[in-house]
TORKEGU-442237 format. One record per residue (C-alpha): residue number from 1; residue in one letter; z, y, x negated. Coordinates in steps of 0.5 Angstrom, whole numbers, plus 500, padded with zeros to 3 digits. Each point is the difference from the previous one (the first is absolute). Example, Ala and Ser with C-alpha at 12.3 -4.5 7.8 and 13.67 -1.06 7.14 Angstrom:
BEGIN
+-----+------+-----+-----+-----+
| pos | code |   w |   v |   u |
+-----+------+-----+-----+-----+
|   1 |    A | 516 | 491 | 475 |
|   2 |    S | 498 | 507 | 498 |
+-----+------+-----+-----+-----+
//
This chain:
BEGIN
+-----+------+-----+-----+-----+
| pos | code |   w |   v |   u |
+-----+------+-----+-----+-----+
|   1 |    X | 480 | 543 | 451 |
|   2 |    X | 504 | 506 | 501 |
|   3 |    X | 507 | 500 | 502 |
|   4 |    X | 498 | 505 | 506 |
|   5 |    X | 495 | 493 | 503 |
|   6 |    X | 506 | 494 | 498 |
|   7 |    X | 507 | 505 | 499 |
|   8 |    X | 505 | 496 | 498 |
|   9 |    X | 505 | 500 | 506 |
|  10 |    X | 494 | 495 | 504 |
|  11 |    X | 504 | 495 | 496 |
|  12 |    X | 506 | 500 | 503 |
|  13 |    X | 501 | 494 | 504 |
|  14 |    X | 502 | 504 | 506 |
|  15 |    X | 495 | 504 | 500 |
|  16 |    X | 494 | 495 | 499 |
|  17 |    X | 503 | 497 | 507 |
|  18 |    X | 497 | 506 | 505 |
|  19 |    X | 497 | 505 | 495 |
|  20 |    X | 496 | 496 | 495 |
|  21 |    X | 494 | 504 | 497 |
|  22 |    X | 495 | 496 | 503 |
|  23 |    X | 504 | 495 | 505 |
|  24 |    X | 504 | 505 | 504 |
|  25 |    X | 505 | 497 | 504 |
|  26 |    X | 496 | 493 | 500 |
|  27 |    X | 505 | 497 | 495 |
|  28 |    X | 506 | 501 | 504 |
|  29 |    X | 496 | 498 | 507 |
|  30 |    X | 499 | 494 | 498 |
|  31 |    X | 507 | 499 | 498 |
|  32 |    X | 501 | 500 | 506 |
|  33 |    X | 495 | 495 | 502 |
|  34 |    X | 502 | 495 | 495 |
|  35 |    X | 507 | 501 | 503 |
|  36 |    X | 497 | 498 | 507 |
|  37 |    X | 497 | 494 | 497 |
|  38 |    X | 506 | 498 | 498 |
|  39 |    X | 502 | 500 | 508 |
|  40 |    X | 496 | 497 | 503 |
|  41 |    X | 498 | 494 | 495 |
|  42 |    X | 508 | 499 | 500 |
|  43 |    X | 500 | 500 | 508 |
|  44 |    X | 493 | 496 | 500 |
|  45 |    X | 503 | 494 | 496 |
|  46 |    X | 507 | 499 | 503 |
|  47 |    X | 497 | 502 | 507 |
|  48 |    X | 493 | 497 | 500 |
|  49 |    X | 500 | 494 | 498 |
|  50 |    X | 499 | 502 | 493 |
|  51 |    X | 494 | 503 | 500 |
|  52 |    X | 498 | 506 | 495 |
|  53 |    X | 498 | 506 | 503 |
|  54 |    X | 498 | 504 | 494 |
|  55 |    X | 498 | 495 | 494 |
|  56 |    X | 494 | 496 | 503 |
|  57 |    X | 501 | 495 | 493 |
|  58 |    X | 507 | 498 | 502 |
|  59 |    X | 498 | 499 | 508 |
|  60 |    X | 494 | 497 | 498 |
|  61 |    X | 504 | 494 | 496 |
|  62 |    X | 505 | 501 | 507 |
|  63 |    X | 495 | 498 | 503 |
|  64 |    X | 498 | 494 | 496 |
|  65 |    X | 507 | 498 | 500 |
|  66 |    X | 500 | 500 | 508 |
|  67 |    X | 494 | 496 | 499 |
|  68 |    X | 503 | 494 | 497 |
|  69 |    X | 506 | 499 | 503 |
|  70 |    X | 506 | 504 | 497 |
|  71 |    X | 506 | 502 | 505 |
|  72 |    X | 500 | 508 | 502 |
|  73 |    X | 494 | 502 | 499 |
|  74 |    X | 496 | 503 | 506 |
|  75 |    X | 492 | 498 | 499 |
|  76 |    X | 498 | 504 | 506 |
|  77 |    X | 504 | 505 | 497 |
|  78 |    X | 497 | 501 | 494 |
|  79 |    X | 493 | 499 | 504 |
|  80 |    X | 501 | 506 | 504 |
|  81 |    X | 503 | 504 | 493 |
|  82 |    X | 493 | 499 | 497 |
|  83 |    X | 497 | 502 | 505 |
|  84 |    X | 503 | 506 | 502 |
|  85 |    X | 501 | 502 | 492 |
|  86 |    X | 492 | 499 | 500 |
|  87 |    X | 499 | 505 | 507 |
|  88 |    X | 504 | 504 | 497 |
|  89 |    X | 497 | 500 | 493 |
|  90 |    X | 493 | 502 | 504 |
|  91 |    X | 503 | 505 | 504 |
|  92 |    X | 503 | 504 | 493 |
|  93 |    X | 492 | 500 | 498 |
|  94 |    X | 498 | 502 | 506 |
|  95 |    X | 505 | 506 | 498 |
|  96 |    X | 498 | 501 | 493 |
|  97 |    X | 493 | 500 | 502 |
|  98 |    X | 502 | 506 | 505 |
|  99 |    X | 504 | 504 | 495 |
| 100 |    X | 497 | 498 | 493 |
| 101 |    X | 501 | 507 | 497 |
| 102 |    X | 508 | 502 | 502 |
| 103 |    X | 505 | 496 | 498 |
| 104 |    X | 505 | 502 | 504 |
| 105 |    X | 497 | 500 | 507 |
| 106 |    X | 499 | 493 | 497 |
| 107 |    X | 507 | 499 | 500 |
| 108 |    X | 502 | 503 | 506 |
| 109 |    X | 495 | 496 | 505 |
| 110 |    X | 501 | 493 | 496 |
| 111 |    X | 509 | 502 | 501 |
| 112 |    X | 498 | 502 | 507 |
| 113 |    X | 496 | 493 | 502 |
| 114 |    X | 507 | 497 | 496 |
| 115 |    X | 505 | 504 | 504 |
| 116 |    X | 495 | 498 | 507 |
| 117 |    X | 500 | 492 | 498 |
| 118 |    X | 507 | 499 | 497 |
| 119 |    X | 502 | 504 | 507 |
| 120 |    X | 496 | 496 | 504 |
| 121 |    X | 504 | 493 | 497 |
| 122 |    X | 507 | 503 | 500 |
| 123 |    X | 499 | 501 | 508 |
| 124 |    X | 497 | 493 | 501 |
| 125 |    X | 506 | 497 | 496 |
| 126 |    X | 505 | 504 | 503 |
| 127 |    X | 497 | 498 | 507 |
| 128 |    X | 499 | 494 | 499 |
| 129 |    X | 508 | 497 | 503 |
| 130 |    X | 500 | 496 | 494 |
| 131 |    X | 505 | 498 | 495 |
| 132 |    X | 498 | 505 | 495 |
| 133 |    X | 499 | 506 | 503 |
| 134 |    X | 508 | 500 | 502 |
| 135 |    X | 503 | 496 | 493 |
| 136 |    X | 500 | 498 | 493 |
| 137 |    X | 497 | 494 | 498 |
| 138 |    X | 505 | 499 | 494 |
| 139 |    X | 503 | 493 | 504 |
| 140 |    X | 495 | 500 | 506 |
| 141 |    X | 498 | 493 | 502 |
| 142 |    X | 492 | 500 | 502 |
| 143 |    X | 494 | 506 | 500 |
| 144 |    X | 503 | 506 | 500 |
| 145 |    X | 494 | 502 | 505 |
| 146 |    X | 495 | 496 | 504 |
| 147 |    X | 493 | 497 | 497 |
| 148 |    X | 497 | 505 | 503 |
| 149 |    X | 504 | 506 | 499 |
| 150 |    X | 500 | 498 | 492 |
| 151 |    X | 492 | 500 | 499 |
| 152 |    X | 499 | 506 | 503 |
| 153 |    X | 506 | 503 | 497 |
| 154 |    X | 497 | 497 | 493 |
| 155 |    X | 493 | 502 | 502 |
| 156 |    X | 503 | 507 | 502 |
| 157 |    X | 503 | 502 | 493 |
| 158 |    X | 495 | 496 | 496 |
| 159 |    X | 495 | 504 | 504 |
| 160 |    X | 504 | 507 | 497 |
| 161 |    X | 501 | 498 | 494 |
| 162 |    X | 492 | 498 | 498 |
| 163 |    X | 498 | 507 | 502 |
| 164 |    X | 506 | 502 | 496 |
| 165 |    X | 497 | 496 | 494 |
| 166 |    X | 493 | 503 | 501 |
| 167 |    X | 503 | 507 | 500 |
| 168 |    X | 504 | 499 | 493 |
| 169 |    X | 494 | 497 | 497 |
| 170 |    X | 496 | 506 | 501 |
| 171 |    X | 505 | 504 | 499 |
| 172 |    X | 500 | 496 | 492 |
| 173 |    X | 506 | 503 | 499 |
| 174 |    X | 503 | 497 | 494 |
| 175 |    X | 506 | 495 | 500 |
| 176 |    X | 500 | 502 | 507 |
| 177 |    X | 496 | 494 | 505 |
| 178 |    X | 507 | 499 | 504 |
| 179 |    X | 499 | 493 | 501 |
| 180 |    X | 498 | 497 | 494 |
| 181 |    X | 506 | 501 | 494 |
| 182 |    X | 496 | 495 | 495 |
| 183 |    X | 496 | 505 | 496 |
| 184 |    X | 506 | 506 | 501 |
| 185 |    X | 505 | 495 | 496 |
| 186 |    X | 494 | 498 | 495 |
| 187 |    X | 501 | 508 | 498 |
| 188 |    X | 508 | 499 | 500 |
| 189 |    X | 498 | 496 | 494 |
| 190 |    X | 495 | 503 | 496 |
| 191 |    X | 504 | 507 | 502 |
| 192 |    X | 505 | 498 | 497 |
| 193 |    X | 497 | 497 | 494 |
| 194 |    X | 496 | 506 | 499 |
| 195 |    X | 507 | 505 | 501 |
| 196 |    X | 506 | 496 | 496 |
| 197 |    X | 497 | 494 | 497 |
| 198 |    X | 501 | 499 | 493 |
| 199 |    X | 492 | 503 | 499 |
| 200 |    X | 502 | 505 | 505 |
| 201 |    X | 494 | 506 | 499 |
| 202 |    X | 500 | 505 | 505 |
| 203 |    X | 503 | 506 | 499 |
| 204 |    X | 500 | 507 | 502 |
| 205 |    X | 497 | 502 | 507 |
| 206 |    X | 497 | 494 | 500 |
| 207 |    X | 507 | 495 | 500 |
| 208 |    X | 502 | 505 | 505 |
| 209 |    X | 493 | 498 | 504 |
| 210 |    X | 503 | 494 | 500 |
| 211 |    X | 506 | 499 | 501 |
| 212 |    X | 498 | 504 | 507 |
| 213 |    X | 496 | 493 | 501 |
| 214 |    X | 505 | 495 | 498 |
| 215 |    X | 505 | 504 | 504 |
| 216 |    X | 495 | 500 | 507 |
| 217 |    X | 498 | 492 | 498 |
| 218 |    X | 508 | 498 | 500 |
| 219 |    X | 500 | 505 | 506 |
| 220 |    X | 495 | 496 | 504 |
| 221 |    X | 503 | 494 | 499 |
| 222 |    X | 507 | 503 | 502 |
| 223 |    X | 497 | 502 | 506 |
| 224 |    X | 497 | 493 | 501 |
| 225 |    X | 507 | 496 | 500 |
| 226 |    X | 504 | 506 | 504 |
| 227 |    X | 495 | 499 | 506 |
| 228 |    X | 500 | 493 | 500 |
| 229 |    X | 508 | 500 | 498 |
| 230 |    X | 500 | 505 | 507 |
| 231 |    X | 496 | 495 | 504 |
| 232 |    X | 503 | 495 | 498 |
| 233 |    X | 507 | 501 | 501 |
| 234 |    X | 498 | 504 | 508 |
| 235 |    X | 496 | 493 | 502 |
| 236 |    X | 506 | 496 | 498 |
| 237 |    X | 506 | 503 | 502 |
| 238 |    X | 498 | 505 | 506 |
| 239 |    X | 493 | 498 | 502 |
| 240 |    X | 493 | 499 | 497 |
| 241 |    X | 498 | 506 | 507 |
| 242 |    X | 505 | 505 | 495 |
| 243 |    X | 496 | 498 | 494 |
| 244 |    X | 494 | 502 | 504 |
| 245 |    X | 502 | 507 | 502 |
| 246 |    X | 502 | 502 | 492 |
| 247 |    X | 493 | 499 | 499 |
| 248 |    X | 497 | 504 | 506 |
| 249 |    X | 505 | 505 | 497 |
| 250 |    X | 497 | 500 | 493 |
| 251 |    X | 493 | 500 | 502 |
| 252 |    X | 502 | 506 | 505 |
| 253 |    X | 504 | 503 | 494 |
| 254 |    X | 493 | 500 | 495 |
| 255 |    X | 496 | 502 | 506 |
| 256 |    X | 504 | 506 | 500 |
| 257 |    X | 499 | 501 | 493 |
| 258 |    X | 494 | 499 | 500 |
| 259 |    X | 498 | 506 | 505 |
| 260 |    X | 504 | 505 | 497 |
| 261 |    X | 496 | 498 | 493 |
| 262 |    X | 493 | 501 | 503 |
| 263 |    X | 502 | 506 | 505 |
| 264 |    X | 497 | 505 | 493 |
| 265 |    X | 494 | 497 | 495 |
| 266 |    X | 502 | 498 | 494 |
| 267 |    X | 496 | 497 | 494 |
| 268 |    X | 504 | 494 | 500 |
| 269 |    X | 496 | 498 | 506 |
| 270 |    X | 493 | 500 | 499 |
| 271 |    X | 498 | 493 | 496 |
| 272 |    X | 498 | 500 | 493 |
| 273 |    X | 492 | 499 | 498 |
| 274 |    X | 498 | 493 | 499 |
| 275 |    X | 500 | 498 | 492 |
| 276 |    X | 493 | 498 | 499 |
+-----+------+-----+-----+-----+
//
């Protein structure tokens, strides 16, 4: 490999987060997707019922709690997230199927389908007149909405959140599924095995190669708990309406972005050949 195909300076943390050789913008992008995740699961489960929005495994064994009895957890709520994550899964596949050889057209449709639905639930919980679209529920006695208002809210993000999930899967970009952080801190580890570990092997360009993937493993987890440390503290102490609003702000602030990265062809948007 020649130093003019994998130059040295694409290694750089920052610069693999919005002009990687092979990624483009995507890593960065999707940071700010996994931010979102962090605000919405926060609004979903101290607004919802305690209902999970982006992780389906987790609201699947909600859902199981629900059914046997256990105080605070919303049955209906969690019914209407499945459902919605799975339209929404459905709607992302139809998305891929229509923009199959472009990445970043890809992105745009699947971050303007988001802004839509999440939009969408931010005006049914603003005006809904319920507790929760005028006051944190840190020491609010009952629901901060009503049944009703809490399934189609939950439906609503669930729905934004799987075609979400369906875009990132096909993007593949690596330790950036914005959702689900298992696998990404199952890197950490082997990373830092690999790097500073008492049998530490990697060196030169390679150990450089690596620290840029440690560096935006640590930074997906980070962005992760920034989103759910917003949404939280929005939903408890101001409203889980505020919390709505940093979401449809971010997803307004990545729609952005991604318009300005696919006004000019770039390779980065065309999806590698399937390995056979």
């Amino acid at each position: 490999m020649t130093q003019q195909e994998h130059p040295g300076p694409q290694h750089g943390l920052l610069r693999s987060l919005t002009a990687d050789h092979a990624f483009g913008p995507l890593y960065g992008l999707l940071l700010l997707l996994t931010v979102l995740t962090g605000v919405v699961d926060a609004v979903s489960i101290l607004s919802l019922g305690r209902v999970f929005v982006a992780n389906m495994t987790g609201n699947v064994v909600f859902a199981a709690f629900a059914v046997v009895g256990a105080p605070g957890f919303s049955l209906s709520a969690s019914l209407f997230a499945l459902a919605g994550f799975l339209v929404g899964a459905y709607a992302g596949g139809t998305l891929i199927t229509r923009l199959s050889s472009d990445r970043g057209l890809l992105l745009r449709a699947g971050v303007l389908a988001e802004l839509v639905l999440v939009a969408v639930a931010l005006t049914v919980a603003a005006v809904s007149g319920d507790p929760g679209a005028r006051h944190g529920t840190l020491g609010m006695t009952g629901g901060a909405f009503s049944a009703a208002v809490t399934d189609a809210t939950a439906a609503l993000l669930a729905m934004a959140l799987g075609v979400q999930n369906a875009v990132a899967r096909r993007l593949a970009v690596p330790d950036m599924t914005t959702t689900v952080l298992t696998m990404t801190l199952t890197g950490v580890g082997a990373d830092l095995r690999a790097l500073y570990g008492h049998e530490a092997h990697v060196h030169g360009a390679s150990r450089a190669a690596a620290r840029a993937a440690l560096g935006r493993r640590l930074l997906a987890v980070a962005a992760m708990i920034a989103g759910a440390a917003a949404g939280a503290s929005l939903a408890l102490r101001v409203s889980p309406v505020s919390a709505l609003a940093l979401a449809t702000a971010l997803l307004a602030l990545t729609a952005a972005w991604v318009w300005l990265a696919t006004r000019a062809p770039a390779s980065w948007r065309t999806f590698p050949a399937a390995r056979h």
